[in-house]
N, C-alpha and C positions, 0 to 999 in steps of 0.2 A: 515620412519624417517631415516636421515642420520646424525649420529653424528661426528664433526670432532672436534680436540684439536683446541683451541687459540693460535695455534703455526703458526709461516711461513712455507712457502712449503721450501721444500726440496732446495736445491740449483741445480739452470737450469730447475725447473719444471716449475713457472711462464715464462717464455722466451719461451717454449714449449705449454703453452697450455693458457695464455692471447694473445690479439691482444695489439699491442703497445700499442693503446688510452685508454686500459683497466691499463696497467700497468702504464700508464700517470695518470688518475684516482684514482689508489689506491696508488701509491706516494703520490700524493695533500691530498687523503683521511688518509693517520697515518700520516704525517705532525699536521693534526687538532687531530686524535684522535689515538696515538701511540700503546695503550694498546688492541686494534683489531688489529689481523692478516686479513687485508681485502684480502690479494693475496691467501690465503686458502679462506675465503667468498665467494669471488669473483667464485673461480675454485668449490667449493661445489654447487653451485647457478647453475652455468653451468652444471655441472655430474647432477643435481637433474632433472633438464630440459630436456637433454637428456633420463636422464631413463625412464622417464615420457611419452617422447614421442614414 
C-alpha cells in the first residue's frame, strides 16, 4: 500500500516525471474537479507500477 497526502507535487517535480499529454490531462482533469491533487495521482499510479513491476 502506498500512501500519499492530497497535496501537489513539489514544484518542477510534474515537469520531471509526467509526459506533457499526462500533464495536458490532469490540467483539464482539476479544472472539473479542483479538490484532487491529480499530478501527485497521477506520479503515485506511475511509482506503484513501476514497483510492481
Amino acid at each position: 500500500m502506498d500512501a500519499e497526502p492530497n497535496d501537489p507535487l513539489p514544484d518542477g517535480v510534474a515537469q520531471s516525471v509526467l509526459l506533457p499529454e499526462e500533464r495536458t490531462t490532469v490540467h483539464r482533469l482539476a479544472e472539473r474537479r479542483p479538490d484532487i491533487a491529480w499530478d501527485r495521482l497521477v506520479f503515485s499510479v506511475k511509482e506503484s507500477v513501476y514497483k510492481a513491476w
